[in-house]
N, C-alpha and C positions, 0 to 999 in steps of 0.2 A: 369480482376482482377488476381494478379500472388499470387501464393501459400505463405505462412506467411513463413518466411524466421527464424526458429527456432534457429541457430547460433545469427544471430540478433535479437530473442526473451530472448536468454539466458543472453547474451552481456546488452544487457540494462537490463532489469531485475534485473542483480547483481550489476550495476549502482544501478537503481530505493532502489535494497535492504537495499543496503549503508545508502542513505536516509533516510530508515526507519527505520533504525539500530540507526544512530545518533540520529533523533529525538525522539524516543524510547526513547533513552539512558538519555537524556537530559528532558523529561519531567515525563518518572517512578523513573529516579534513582535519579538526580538530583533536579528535585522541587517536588515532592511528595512523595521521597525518602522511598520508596516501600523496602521494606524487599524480596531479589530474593536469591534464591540460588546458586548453580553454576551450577546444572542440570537445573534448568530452567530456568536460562541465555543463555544454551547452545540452548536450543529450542528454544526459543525466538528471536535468531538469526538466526537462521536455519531458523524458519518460517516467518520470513521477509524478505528474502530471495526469501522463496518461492512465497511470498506476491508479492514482485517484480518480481519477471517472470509473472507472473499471472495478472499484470496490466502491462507490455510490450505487454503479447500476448493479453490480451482486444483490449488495443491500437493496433496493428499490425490487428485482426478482425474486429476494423470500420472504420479503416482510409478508405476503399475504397469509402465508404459511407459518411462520412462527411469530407475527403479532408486532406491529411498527413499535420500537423502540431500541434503547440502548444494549437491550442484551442480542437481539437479535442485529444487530448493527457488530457486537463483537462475534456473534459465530457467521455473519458473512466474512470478517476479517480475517478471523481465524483457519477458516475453509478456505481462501486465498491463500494465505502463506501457506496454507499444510501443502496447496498442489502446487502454487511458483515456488513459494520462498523455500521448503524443505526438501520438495522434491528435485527442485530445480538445482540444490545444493548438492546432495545426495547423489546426484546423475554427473556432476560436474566436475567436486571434491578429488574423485581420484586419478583426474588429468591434471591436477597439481597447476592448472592454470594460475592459482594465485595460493599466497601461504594460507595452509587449514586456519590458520589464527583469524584470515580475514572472514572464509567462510563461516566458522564459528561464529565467531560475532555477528555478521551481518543476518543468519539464521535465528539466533538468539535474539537480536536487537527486533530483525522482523518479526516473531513472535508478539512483540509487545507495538510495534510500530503500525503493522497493519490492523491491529484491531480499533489501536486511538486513534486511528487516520478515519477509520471506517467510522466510530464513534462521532466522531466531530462534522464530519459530512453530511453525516445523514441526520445531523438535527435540520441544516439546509435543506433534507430534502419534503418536498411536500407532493401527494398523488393529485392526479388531476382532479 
């Protein structure tokens, strides 16, 4: 097993980020069209960002384990969302912080978000 190659963790991740930025973009602003300010736009970006390095370096810690490619690129992605995106929702949801409609969504959309994110990043990434 060679060391996780952090250049290429960073590299795809800000790929993966991309990703997450767009479809962010396109499903808060655009079809549920979320009232965001510009400071928390700014975060919001930032932390998808860090979103995506954070599922490059998952993916880059099991590839040894289940074999460098795209399947394994979807069940690092997949095991993200199951512990932030569902868990995180499921712990949240019923302080009614924001309408169930959004969590729903944003749960279901992550489902499919964090895996294509993790997908695409980690074509970027290459072991040392």
């Amino acid at each position: 097993m060679g060391k996780i190659n952090l250049g290429s963790v960073v590299l795809g991740g800000l790929v993966a980020g991309v990703v997450l930025n767009i479809v962010d973009y396109l499903v808060f602003a655009v079809v549920l069209k979320l009232p965001v300010t510009s400071g928390q736009l700014i975060w919001f970006v930032i932390l998808d960002f860090v979103y995506g390095i954070g599922l490059v370096w998952v993916y880059a810690a099991v590839r040894p384990r289940f074999n460098p490619g795209p399947r394994t690129a979807v069940i690092a992605g997949v095991a993200v969302w199951f512990f932030v995106g569902l868990l995180h929702a499921l712990g949240e949801a019923p302080m009614a912080l924001m309408p169930q409609k959004v969590y729903v969504t944003a749960t279901v959309v992550g489902l499919v978000q964090y895996p294509l994110a993790t997908a695409l990043g980690a074509y970027f990434y290459k072991e040392v």
